[in-house]
C-alpha positions as CSV (number, residue, x, y, z in Angstrom):
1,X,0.0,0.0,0.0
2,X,1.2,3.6,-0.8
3,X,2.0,5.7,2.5
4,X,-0.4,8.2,1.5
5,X,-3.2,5.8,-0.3
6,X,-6.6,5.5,2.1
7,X,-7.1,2.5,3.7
8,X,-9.8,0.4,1.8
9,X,-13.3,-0.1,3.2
10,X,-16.8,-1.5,2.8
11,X,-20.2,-1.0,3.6
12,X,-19.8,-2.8,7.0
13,X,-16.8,-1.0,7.9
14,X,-18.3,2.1,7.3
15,X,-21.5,1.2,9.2
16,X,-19.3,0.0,12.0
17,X,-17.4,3.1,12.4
18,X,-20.4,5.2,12.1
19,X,-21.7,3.4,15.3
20,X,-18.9,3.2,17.2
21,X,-18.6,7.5,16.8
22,X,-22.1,7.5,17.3
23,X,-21.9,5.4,20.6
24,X,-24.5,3.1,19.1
25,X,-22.5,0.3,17.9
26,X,-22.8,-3.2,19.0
27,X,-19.7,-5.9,20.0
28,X,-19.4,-6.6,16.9
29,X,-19.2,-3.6,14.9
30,X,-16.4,-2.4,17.4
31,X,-14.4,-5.1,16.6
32,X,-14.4,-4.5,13.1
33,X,-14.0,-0.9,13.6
34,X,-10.9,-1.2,15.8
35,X,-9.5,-3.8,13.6
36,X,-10.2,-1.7,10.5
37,X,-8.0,1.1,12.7
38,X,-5.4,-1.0,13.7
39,X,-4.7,-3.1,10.3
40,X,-5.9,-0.9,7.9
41,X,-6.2,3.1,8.2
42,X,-3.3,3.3,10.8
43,X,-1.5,-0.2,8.8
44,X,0.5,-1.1,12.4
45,X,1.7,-4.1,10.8
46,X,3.3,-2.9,8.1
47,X,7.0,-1.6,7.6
48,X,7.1,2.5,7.5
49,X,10.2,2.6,5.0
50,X,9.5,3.3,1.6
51,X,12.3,3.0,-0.8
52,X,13.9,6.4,-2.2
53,X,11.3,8.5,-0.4
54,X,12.0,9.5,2.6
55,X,8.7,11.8,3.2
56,X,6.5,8.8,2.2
57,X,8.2,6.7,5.0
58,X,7.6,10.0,6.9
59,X,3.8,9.3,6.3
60,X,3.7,5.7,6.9
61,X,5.1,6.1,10.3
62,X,2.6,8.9,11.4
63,X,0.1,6.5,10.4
64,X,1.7,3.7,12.3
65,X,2.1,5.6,15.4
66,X,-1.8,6.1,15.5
67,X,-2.2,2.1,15.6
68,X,1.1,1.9,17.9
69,X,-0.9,4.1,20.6
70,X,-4.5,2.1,20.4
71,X,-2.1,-1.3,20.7
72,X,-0.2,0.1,23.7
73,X,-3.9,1.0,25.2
74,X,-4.4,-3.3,25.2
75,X,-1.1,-3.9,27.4
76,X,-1.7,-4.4,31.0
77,X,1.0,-2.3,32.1
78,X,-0.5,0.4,30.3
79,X,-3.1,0.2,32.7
80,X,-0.8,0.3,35.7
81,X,0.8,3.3,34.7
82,X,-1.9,5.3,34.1
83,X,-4.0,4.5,37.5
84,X,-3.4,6.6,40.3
85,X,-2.1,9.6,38.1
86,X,-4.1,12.6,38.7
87,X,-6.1,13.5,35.0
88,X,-4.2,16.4,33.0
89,X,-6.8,19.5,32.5
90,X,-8.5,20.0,29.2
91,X,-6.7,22.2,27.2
92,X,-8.6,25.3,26.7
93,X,-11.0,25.0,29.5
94,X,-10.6,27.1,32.6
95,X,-9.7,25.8,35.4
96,X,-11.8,25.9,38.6
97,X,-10.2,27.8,41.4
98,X,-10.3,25.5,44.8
99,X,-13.2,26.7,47.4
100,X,-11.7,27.6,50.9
């Protein structure tokens, strides 16, 4: 696949990631969805370098880093590093001064 071709799809992909965005989608349209993500659109699985072009190995990692972040999500020490970690504030939004 060329770095910068789109992934192929189908009818039930689409439908499935419609869902899933929509909040609406059953077990099995989520796993095709994230499967979709992670073979497909972000093409973890694939080797970045492309021969004599260095900006469309550029591209192919970007895309694999997407699919390297959902993948790292699935590890249980993931998990562990994440729990206890007080949640970063959402960019943009003010925060809340403290009530004394």
């Amino acid at each position: 696949m060329e770095a910068h071709a789109p992934a192929p799809y189908d009818k039930d992909i689409l439908m499935a990631v419609r869902a899933v965005i929509a909040g609406k989608a059953n077990e099995g349209q989520q796993q095709t969805a994230m499967d979709w993500i992670i073979n497909q659109a972000s093409n973890y699985y694939d080797l970045s370098y492309r021969k004599n072009d260095s900006h469309a190995t550029a591209f192919a990692e970007g895309r694999r880093f997407v699919g390297a972040q959902i993948v790292k999500m699935l590890r249980p020490e993931t998990l562990k590093a994440v729990e206890g970690k007080p949640p970063k504030p959402v960019r943009g939004k003010r925060q809340e001064a403290p009530n004394e």
